[in-house]
N, C-alpha and C positions, 0 to 999 in steps of 0.2 A: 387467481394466480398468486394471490397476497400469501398464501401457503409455502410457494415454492421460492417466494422471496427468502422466510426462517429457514428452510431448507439451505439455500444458497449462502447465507447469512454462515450458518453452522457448516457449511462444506469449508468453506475459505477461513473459519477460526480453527475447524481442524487441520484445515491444512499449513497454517499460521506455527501453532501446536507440533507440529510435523516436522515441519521443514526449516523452520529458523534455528539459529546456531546459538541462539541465546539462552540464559539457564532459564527454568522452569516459569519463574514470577515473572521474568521479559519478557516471553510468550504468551503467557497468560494476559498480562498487562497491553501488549501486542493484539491480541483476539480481540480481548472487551473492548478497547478503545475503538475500532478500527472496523467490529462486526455488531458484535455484540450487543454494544449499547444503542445500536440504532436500528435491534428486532422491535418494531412494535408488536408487542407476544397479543394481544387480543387479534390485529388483525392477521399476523405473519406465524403464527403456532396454532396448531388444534386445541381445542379444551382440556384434552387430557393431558396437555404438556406444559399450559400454565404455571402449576403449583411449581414445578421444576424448573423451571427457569427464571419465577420470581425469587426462589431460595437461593439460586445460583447466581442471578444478580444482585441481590442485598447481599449475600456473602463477600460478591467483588467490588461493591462499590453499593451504598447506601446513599449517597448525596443526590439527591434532584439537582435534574440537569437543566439549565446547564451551571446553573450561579446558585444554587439552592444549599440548605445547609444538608449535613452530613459531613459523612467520609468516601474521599477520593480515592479510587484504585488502586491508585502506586500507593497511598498509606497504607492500605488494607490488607496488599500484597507483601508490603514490606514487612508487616508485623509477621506474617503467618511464618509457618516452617514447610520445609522442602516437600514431606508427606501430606501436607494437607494442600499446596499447592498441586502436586503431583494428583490427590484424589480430585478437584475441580476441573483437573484437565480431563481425568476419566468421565466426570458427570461429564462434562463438554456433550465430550465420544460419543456417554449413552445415549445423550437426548439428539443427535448428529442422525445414530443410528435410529431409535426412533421415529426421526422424520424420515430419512431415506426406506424403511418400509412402510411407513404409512404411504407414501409418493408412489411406490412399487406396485401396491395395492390397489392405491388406486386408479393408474394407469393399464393395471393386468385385469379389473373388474369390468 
């Protein structure tokens, strides 16, 4: 079931992504805090989805959690611009979508 946890995980940051009236980086910043950061990707993602959600979490936040050094979200988000925030919300989506057929798959096999 640990699968359908990152599933779940990634349903409620796109629907974070969706439905909040916030501009682009609050949502995002919204997702990761709140989903996001708390997929364990080895046990709650398939192998194939690793590499893509470790890019997309060191993109949004670099800092070991919870007291660790790095950079935190909000700075990370802060720096970026609307297009590249706007493109992180699509990775989101893909990998959203990803697991949603993978799940499909494997419930229709």
């Amino acid at each position: 079931m640990a699968l359908d946890d990152g599933r779940q995980r990634f349903t409620r940051a796109v629907g974070i992504l969706a439905d909040e009236k916030d501009r682009i980086k609050e949502r995002l910043l919204i997702a990761y805090a709140s989903q996001l950061s708390l997929v364990n990707a080895k046990e709650d993602l398939p192998p194939e989805l690793l590499n893509d959600y470790y890019t997309l979490r060191n993109v949004l936040s670099d800092a070991d959690m919870p007291y660790g050094n790095g950079e935190r979200a909000a700075k990370k988000l802060q720096h970026m611009n609307e297009d590249e925030a706007s493109a992180l919300a699509s990775k989101i989506f893909s990998i959203f979508l990803a697991l949603s057929d993978r799940m499909s798959r494997q419930t229709a096999g």
